[in-house]
N, C-alpha and C positions, 0 to 999 in steps of 0.2 A: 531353188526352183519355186518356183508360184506356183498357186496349187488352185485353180476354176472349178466351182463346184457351185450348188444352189447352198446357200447362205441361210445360216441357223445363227439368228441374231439374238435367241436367248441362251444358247450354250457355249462355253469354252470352245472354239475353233482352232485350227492351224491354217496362215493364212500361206507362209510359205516356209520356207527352209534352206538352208546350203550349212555346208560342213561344221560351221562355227557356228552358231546360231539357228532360232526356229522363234517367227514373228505368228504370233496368236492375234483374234482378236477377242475382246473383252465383250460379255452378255450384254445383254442390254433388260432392264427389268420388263416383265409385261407390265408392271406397274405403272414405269416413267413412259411407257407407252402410251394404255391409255387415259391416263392425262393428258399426255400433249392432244389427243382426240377429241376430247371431252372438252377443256379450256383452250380456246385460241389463244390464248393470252401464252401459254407455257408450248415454248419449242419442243418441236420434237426430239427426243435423243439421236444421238451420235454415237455409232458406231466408233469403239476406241481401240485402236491398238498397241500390244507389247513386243518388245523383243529381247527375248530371255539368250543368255548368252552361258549360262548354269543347267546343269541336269535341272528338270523338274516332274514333277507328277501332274498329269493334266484328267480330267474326268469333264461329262457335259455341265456338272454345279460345281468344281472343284478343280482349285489349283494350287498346286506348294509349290513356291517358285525355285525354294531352295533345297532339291532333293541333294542329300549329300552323295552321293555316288559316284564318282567320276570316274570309275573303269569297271567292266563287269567283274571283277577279283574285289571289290569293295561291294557285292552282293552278299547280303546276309537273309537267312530264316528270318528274322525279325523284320526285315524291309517288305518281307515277302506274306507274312502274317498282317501287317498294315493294310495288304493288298487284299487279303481273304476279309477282311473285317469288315469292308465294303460290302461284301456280296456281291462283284458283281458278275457278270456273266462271261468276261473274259478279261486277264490280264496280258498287256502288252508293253514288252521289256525291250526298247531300245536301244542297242548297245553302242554304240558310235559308228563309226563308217564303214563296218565291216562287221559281220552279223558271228557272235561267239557266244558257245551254249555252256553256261554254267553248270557245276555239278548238279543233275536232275534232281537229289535229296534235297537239296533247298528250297523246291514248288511239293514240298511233302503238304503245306496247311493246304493250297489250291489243291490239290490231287485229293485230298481228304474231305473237301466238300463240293467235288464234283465242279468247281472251277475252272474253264476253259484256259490257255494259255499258250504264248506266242514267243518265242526270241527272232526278231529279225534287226538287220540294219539299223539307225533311228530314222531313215531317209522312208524304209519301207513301213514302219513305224506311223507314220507322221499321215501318209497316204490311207494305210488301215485304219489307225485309229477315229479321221474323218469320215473314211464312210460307213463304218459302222455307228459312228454319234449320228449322222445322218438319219440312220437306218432307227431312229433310236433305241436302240440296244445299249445295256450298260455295261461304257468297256472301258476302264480304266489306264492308264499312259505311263508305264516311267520311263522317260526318254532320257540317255545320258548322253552329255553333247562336251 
């Protein structure tokens, strides 16, 4: 599914999605910006994008392409402690095409510092996670696909 939204050309995006894969696009610096403004001589940037076909971790400055995870029984406290070390204001656990809540003792570090937290789909996933980078709010992604 494509996903139509107003466009945040300097943060990690999701542009769309379906069952096997989820297409991001890539920031773009305010730097290489404005330079191209400042010099006509230097083009403006472009707008790039990826298509991750691996679980990964997505945030608005931040992305691990290769989250090892590939079913929510391969969730560990430690994956989940990664996720609290960020700080950020909500964790959002994608679990593939069908939304499954791991044992709740595992969100012990987010529960311990007051850390928001989400299991749904990664379809519903992908949807949240956009409009809250929107929103800019800091919400971090692990999507397992």
């Amino acid at each position: 599914m494509q996903i139509s939204q107003d466009l945040d050309v300097f943060s990690y995006t999701i542009r769309a999605y379906d069952t096997d894969s989820v297409s991001i696009n890539l920031p773009i610096s305010p730097e290489q910006l404005a330079q191209s403004r400042v010099d006509p001589t230097v083009e403006a940037p472009k707008l790039k994008q990826e298509r991750l076909d691996k679980s990964f971790i997505i945030s608005a400055k931040y992305l691990a392409r290769d989250w090892p995870i590939k079913s929510i029984n391969d969730l560990s406290e430690i994956n989940i402690e990664a996720f609290a070390e960020q700080r950020p204001e909500l964790v959002i656990i994608g679990t593939g095409k069908r939304a499954e809540w791991p044992p709740i003792s595992l969100f012990k570090p987010l529960i311990n510092q007051g850390i928001g937290f989400e299991i749904m789909d990664t379809a519903a996933a992908c949807r949240t996670y956009n409009i809250l980078n929107f929103e800019d709010r800091h919400v971090i992604a692990g999507l397992i696909l």
